[in-house]
C-alpha positions in Angstrom: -2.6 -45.2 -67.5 -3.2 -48.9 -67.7 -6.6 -48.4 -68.2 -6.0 -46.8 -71.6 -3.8 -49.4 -72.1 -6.2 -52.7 -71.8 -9.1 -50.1 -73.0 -6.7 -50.1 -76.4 -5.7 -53.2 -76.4 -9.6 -54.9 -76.0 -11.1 -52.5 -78.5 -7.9 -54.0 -81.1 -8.7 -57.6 -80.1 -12.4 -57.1 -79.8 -12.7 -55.3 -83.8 -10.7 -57.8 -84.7 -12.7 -60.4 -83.8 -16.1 -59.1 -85.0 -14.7 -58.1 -88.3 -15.1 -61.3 -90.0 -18.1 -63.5 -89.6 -15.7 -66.4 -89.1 -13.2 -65.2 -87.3 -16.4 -64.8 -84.5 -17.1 -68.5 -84.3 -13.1 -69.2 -83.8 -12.5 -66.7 -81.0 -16.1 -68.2 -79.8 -14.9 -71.9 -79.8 -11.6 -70.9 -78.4 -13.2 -69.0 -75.7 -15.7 -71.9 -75.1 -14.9 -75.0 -76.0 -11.1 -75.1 -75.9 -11.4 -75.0 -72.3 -13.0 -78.1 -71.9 -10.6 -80.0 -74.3 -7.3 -78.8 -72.5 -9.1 -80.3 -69.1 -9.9 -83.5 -71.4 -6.1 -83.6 -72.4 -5.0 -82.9 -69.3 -6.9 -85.7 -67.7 -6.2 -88.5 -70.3 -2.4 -88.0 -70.1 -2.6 -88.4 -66.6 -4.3 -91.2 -66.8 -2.1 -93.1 -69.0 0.9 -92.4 -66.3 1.8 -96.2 -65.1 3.0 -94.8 -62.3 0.5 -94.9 -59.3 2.2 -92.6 -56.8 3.2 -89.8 -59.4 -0.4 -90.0 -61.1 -1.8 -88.9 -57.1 0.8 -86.4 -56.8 0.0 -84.9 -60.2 -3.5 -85.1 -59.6 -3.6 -83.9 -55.7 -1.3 -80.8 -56.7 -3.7 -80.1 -59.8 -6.7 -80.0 -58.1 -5.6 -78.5 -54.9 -3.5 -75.8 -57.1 -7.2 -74.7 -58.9 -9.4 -75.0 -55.8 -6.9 -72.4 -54.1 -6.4 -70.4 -57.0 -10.2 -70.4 -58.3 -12.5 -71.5 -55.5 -10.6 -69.0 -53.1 -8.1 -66.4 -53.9 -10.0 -65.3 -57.6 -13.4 -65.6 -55.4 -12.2 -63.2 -52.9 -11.1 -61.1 -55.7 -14.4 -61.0 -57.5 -16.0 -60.6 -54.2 -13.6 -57.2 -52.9 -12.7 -56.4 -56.0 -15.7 -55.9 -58.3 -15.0 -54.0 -61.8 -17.4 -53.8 -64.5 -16.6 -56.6 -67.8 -16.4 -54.6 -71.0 -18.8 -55.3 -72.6 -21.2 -53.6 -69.3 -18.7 -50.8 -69.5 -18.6 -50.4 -72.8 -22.0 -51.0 -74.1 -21.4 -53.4 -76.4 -22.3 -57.1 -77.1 -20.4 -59.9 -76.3 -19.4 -62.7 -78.6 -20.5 -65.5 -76.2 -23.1 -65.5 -73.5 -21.9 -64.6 -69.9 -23.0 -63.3 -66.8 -22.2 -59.3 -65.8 -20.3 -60.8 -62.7 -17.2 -58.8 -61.4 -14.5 -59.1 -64.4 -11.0 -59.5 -62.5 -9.2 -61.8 -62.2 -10.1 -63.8 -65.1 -11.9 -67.2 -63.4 -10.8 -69.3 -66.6 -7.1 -68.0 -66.2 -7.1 -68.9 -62.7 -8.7 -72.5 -63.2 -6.7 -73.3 -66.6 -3.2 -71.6 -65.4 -2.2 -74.6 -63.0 -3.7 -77.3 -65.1 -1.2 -76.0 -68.1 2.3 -75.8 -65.3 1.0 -79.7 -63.9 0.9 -80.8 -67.4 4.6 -80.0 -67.4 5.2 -82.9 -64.9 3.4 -85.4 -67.6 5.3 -84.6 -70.2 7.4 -81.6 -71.5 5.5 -81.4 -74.5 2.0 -81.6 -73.5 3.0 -79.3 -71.0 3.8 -76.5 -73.8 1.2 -77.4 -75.9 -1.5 -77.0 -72.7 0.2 -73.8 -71.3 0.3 -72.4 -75.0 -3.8 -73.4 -75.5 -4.9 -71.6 -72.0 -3.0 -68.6 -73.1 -4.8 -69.1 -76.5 -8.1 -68.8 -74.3 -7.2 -65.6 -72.6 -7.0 -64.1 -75.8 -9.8 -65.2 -77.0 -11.8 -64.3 -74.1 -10.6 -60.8 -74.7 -11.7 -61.2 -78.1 -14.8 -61.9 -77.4 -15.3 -59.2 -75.2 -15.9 -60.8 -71.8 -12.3 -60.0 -70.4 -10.1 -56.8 -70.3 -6.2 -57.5 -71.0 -5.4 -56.9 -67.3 -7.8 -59.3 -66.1 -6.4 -62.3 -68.2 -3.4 -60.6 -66.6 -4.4 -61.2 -63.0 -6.0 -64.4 -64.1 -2.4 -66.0 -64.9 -0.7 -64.1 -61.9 -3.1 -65.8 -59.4 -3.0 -69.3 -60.9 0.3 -69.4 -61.0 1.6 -68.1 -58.0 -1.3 -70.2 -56.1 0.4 -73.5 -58.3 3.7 -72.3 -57.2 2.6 -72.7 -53.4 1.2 -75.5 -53.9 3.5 -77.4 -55.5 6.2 -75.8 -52.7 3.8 -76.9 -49.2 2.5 -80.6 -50.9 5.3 -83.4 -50.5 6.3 -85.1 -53.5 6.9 -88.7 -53.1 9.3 -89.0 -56.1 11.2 -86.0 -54.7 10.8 -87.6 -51.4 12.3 -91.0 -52.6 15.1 -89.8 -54.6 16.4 -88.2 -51.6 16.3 -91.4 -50.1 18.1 -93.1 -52.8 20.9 -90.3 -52.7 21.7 -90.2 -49.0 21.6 -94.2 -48.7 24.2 -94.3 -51.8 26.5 -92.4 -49.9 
């Protein structure tokens, strides 16, 4: 049943996408290149925090959330877990250039995904911005015909449960400190 439904659903974002010449090189930069600027974003803001210990936090959590979520949980996945990407199964030619690896989970997804929820503890607004541009990305990679629906899916699951963890097991020293401040006010 599900695979009629992300079979569905590709072939709508897919003929979508290669209806119009120019609608091609947008889901091709978004599927590309927007990638590289949300890391970019990501990385300036947290630069600009003045504040030494939550910058480390931020960036510990970040980069320990998409080592676990990409360089092991959607590894093992790909690795146990091979299915065909659509445009193998399908015959067809994809919009941008990509290896006939194993398909789920979605790698991107599951790099991107805790980038977008560690953006949140920047800023509110950056962090909805971010989190709304990956999801932008899975679409387009759908679009573009290197993705089914479901692996997107699995991308986001994976990346966010594995930031979830993360963010639960690493200590935060603001959280750490403020519970501190409460118990010596009392």
């Amino acid at each position: 049943m599900y695979m009629i439904l992300d079979s569905a659903i590709f072939h709508a974002f897919y003929s979508f996408a290669t209806s119009v010449a120019y609608l091609e090189w947008i889901y091709i930069f978004l599927a590309s290149y927007l990638p590289y600027l949300i890391v970019a974003a990501f990385l300036y803001e947290l630069v600009k925090i003045s504040d030494a210990k939550k910058k480390i936090y931020i960036f510990l959590l970040s980069i320990l959330a998409v080592v676990v979520s990409r360089g092991i949980v959607a590894y093992a996945f790909d690795f146990f877990l091979h299915r065909a990407r659509p445009f193998v199964a399908l015959g067809i030619s994809p919009l941008i250039s990509q290896g006939a690896t194993s398909s789920f989970p979605s790698g991107h997804m599951s790099f991107l995904i805790p980038i977008g929820l560690a953006s949140f503890l920047i800023d509110r607004r950056l962090g909805i911005w971010l989190s709304s541009s990956v999801f932008i990305v899975g679409l387009a990679r759908i679009a573009v015909g290197v993705h089914w629906p479901s692996d997107i899916l699995g991308g986001i699951l994976i990346g966010a449960v594995t930031y979830l963890l993360v963010y639960k097991l690493l200590p935060n020293p603001e959280g750490e400190s403020a519970k501190l401040k409460t118990k010596s006010a009392k």
